[in-house]
C-alpha positions as CSV (number, residue, x, y, z in Angstrom):
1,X,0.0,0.0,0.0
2,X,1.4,3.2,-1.1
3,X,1.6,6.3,1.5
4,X,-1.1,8.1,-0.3
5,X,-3.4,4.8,0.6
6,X,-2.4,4.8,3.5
7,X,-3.2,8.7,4.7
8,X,-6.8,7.8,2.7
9,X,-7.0,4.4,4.9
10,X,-6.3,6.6,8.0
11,X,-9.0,9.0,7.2
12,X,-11.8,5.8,6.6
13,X,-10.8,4.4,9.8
14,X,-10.7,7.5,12.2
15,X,-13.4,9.7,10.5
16,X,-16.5,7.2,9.5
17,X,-19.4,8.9,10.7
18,X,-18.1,7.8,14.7
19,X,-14.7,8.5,15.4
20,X,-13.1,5.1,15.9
21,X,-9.6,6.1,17.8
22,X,-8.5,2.6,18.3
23,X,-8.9,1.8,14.9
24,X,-6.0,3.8,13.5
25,X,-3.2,2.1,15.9
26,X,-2.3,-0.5,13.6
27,X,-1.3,2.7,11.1
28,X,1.3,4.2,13.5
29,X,4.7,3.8,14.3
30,X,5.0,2.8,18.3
31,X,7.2,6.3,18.5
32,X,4.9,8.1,16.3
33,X,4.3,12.1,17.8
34,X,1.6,13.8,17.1
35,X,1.0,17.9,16.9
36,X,-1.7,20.0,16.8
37,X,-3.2,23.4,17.9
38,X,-4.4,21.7,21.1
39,X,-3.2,18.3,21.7
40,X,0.3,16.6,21.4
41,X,1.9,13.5,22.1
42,X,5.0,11.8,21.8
43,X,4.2,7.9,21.3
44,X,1.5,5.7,19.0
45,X,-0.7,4.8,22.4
46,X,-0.6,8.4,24.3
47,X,-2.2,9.5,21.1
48,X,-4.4,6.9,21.0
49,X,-5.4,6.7,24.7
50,X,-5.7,10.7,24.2
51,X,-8.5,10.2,22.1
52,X,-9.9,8.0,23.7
53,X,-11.1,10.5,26.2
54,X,-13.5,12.3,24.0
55,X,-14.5,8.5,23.5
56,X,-15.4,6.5,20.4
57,X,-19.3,7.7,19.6
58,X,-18.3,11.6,18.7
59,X,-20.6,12.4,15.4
60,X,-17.4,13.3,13.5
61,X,-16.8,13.0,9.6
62,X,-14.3,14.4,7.1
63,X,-14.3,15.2,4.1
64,X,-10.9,14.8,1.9
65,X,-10.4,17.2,-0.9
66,X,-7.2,16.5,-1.5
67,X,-3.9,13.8,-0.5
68,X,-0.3,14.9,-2.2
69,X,3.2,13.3,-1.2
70,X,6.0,11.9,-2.4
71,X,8.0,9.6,-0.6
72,X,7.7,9.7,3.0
73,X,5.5,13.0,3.7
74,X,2.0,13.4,2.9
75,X,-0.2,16.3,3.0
76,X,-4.0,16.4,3.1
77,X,-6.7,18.7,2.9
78,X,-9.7,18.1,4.9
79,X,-12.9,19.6,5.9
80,X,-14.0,18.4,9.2
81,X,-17.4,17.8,10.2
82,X,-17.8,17.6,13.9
83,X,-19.1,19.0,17.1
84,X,-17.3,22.5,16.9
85,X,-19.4,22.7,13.2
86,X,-17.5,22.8,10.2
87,X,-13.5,23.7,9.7
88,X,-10.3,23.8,7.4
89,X,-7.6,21.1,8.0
90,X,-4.4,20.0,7.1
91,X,-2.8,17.1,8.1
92,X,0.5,16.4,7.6
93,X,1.7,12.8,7.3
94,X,5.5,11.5,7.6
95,X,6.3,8.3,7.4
96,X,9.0,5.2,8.4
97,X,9.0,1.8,7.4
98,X,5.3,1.9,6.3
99,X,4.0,3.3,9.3
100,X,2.7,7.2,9.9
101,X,5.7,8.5,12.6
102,X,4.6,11.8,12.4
103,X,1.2,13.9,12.0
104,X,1.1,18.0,12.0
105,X,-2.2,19.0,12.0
106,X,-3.3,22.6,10.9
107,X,-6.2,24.1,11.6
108,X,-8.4,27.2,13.6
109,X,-9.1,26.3,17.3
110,X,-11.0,29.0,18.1
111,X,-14.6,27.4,17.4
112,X,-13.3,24.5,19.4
113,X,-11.9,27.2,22.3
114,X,-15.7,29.3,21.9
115,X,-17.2,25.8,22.6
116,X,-18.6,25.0,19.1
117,X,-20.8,27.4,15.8
């Protein structure tokens, strides 16, 4: 499976109407760090067990416009669907050995920071 699959794959398992956190494990590198305006973390199951906090029933879908990359880094465009309403995103996607090691994520938090529309 190609990178570009796999950022596409990652997006079908996380985002599928119900976020599904634990589904996307089996994509990560077990050092894999994560970044974004609000969250961080610095290993494949802090990430995951982050997540896990807003649990696995969240109404949240995405949208992908767009997946570039050559090699090992991936970028994707992505509007989110989810509790804070609709936003802009980009992820960022490096990769090691077939695995996702890194993900930047872009985006605006202030809808999430104003608590939602």
């Amino acid at each position: 499976m190609s990178n570009t699959e796999i950022v596409r794959d990652y997006f079908k398992r996380f985002f599928s109407e119900k976020a599904r956190h634990s589904e996307v494990r089996s994509l990560l590198a077990d050092d894999f760090v994560f970044r974004d305006p609000m969250m961080s973390a610095s290993s494949a199951d802090e990430s995951v067990a982050q997540l896990k906090q807003f649990g696995d029933e969240l109404d949240m879908r995405v949208d992908v416009t767009q997946v570039v990359g050559e090699g090992d880094v991936v970028a994707a465009l992505v509007d989110f669907h989810g509790p804070a309403g609709p936003m802009a995103y980009s992820h960022w996607f490096t990769f090691r050995g077939g695995r996702i090691s890194r993900l930047q994520v872009i985006y605006d938090p202030r809808p999430f920071l104003q608590g939602g529309k």
